[in-house]
C-alpha positions in Angstrom: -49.6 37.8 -16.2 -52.1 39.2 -13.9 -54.4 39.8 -16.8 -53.9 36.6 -17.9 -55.2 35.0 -15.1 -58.3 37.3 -14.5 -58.9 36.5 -18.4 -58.5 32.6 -17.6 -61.1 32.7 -15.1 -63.3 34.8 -16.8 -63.4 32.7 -19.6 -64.0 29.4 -17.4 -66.3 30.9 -14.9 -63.8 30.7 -11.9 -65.5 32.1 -8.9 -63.2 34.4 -6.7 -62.9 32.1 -3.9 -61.5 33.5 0.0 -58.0 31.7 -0.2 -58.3 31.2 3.5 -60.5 28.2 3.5 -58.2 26.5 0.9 -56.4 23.6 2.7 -52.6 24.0 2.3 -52.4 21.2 0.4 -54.4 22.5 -1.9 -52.0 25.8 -2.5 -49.1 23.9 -2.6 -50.3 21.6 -5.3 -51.0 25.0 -6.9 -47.6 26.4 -5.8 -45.6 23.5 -7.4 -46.8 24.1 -11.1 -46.7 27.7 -10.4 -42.6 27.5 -9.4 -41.6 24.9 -11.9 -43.8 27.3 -14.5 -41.3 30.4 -13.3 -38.0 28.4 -12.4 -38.6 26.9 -16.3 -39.6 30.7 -17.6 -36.3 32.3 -16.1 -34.2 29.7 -17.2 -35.7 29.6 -21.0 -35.2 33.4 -20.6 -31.6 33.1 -20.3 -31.4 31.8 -23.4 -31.6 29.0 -26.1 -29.8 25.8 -24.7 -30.1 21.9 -25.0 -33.3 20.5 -23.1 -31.1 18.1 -20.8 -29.4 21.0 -19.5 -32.2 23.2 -18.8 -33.5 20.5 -16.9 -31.2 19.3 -14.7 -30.8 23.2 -13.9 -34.4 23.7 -13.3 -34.3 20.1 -10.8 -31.3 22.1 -9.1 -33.7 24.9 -8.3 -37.3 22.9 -7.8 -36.4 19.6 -5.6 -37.5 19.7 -2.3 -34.1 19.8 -1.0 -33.6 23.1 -3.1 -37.0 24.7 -1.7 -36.1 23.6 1.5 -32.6 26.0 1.4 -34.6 29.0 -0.3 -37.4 29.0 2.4 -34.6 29.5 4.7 -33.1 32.2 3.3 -37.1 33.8 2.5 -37.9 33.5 6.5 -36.6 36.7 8.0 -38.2 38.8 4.8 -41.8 36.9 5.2 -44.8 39.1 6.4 -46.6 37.7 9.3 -49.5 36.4 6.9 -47.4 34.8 5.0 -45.1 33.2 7.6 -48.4 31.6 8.7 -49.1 30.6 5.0 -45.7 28.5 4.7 -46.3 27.4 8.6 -49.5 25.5 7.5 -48.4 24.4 4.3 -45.0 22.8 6.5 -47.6 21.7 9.5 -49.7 20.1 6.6 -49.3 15.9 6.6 -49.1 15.1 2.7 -49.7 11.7 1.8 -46.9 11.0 0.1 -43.1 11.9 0.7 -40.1 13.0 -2.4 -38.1 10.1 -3.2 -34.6 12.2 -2.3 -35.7 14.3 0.3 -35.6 14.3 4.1 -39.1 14.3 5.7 -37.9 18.4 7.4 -36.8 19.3 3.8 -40.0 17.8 1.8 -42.4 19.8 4.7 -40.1 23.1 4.4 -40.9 22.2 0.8 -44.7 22.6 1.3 -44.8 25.3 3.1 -42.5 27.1 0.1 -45.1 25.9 -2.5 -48.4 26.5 -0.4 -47.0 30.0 0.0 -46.2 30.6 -3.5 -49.7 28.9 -4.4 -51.0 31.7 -1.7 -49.7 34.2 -4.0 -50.2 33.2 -7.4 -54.0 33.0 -6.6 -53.9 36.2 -4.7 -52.7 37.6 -7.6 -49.3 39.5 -5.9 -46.8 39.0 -8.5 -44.9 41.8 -7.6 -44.4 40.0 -3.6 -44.2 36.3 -5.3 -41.4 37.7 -8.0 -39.7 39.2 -5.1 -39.6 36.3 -3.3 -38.5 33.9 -6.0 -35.9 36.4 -6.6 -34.4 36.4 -3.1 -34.8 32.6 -3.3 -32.7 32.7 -6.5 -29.9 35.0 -5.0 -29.9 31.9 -2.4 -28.9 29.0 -4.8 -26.3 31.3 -6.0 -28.1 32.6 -9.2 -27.4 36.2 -10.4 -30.5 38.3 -11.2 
C-alpha cells in the first residue's frame, strides 16, 4: 500500500506537505475514508458474504459509538505524538454532530479518525495496522 500511495501522488503532483499544519479536521476527514477503506478490506477478506451483512458488520466497527470504545482501549498503547494527534482531533469543534452518537463519543470519534488520518498520510502502516488491530481485539474480533 505504501507504494501505492507514493505512486498516487506522483502521478497527481501531490506535494509532501508537513502534516503538522493540517487542521485536525482535516485528518479526520482523511481518517474516516481511510477506516471504513480497512474495516470494509478486513471484512471482504474474511470471505464472500451477502452485501447487507457485510455492512451492518462494518457499521458495528465504524460508528462513532464503536470508535469511541476502540480509542479507549488504543489510549494506554499511544505514543506521546500521537496521543496529542487524537487529543486535537477530540479538542477539534466539527460542525456537525452523528445522528446516534453522544457529543463525548462523536469527539472520541475524531480524535480516532484524525489520528488514523495522521498515519495514513505519514505513511506508517505498520503503527496504523497495529493500531486497528488492537482496536479490533476490542470489539471482540479475532485476528
Amino acid at each position: 500500500m505504501e507504494e501505492s500511495l507514493r505512486y498516487f501522488k506522483e502521478q497527481f503532483h501531490l506535494p509532501d506537505i508537513d502534516l503538522r499544519t493540517y487542521s485536525p479536521l482535516t485528518l479526520a476527514y482523511i481518517g474516516d475514508g481511510v477506516y471504513e477503506a480497512l474495516i470494509r478490506t478486513y471484512l471482504v477478506g474474511k470471505g464472500n458474504a451477502p452485501v447487507g451483512r457485510l455492512h451492518k458488520r462494518s457499521s458495528a466497527l465504524v460508528s462513532a459509538k464503536a470508535q469511541a470504545v476502540i480509542v479507549k482501549a488504543l489510549l494506554p498503547h499511544l505514543t506521546e505524538e500521537e496521543a496529542q494527534v487524537y487529543k486535537r482531533g477530540r479538542n477539534a469543534h466539527p460542525s456537525t454532530v452523528a445522528k446516534n452518537a453522544t457529543v463525548a463519543d462523536y469527539r472520541r470519534a475524531t480524535g480516532f479518525e484524525a489520528l488514523v488520518g495522521y498515519l495514513y498520510l505519514k505513511e506508517d502502516w505498520k503503527r496504523l495496522t497495529e493500531l486497528v488491530k488492537i482496536g479490533l481485539k476490542s470489539k471482540g474480533e479475532t485476528i
